[in-house]
N, C-alpha and C positions, 0 to 999 in steps of 0.2 A: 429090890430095885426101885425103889423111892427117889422121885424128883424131892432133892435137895436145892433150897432157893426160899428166900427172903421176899415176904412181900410187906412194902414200906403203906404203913396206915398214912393217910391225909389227915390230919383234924383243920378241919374246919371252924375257929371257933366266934364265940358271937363278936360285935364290936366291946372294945373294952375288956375284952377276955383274951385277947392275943397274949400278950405279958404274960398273965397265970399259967397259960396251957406252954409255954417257951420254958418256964421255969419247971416244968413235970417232965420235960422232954429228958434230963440226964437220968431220971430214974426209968422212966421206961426202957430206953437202951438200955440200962443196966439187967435189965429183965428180959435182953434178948426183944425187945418191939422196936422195928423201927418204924419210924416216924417221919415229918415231916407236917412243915406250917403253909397252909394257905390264908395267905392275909392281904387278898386281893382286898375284902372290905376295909380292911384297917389303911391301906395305903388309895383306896378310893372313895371314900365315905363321903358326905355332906357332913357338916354341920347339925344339923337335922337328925339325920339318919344316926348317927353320933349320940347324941340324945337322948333315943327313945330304945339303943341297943340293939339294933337291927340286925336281925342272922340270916345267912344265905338265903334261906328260902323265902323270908320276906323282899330280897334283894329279887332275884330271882324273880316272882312274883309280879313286883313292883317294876320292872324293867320290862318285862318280856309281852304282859297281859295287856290290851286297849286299856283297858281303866288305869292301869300301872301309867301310862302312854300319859291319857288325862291329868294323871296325879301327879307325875314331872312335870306336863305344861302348867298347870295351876301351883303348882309351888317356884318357879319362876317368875309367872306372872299374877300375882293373888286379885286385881282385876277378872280376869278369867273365871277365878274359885267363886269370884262375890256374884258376877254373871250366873253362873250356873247354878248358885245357890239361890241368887234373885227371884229366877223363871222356874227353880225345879226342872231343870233340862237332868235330860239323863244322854249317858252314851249308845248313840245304835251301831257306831262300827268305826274302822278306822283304815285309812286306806291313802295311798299318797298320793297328790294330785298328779293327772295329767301333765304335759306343756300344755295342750290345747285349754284344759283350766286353766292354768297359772296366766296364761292370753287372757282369758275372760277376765280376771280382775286385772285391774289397773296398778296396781302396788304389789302385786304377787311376780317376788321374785325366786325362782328354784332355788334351795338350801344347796351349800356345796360345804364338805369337810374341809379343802383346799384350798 
């Protein structure tokens, strides 16, 4: 009395591998594997990131962690990068302003998606 049922693998593959691993995909089914492509990277990538062949986990990593945080604002603005590298500043935390900050400066106006 065996649960009979399919369970579909994800690959994940790096930037610039989507293609290769799409073209594997008939012979795996052929072998009974199913499958399926996650190519969030491949349809969100930078330029950049594109590049240097960047995989999930470095995506991941790079998005989710304060320094990751750092590392988008400085490849935005490379002022920023030449700052930080100027003074040796390092990161001690990351946290999103108040209103009652965004009052205290005078050009600080709160981010909106919308």
């Amino acid at each position: 009395m065996g649960t009979n049922y399919r369970k579909t693998q994800i690959l994940v593959p790096d930037l610039g591998a989507t293609e290769d691993w799409c073209i594997k995909i008939p012979m795996m089914k052929s072998l009974g594997i199913s499958v399926r492509i996650f190519d969030f990277l491949e349809r969100n990538a930078s330029e950049e990131q594109r590049y240097s062949g960047l995989d999930i986990a470095d995506y991941l990593v790079s998005e989710l962690t304060p320094q990751g945080i750092l590392e988008g604002m400085m490849q935005r603005n490379p002022a920023l990068r030449k700052l930080v590298e100027t003074f040796d500043m390092e990161l001690v935390g990351v946290s999103e302003m108040t209103e009652e900050e965004c009052r205290k400066y005078s050009d600080c106006t709160p981010y909106s998606d919308t």
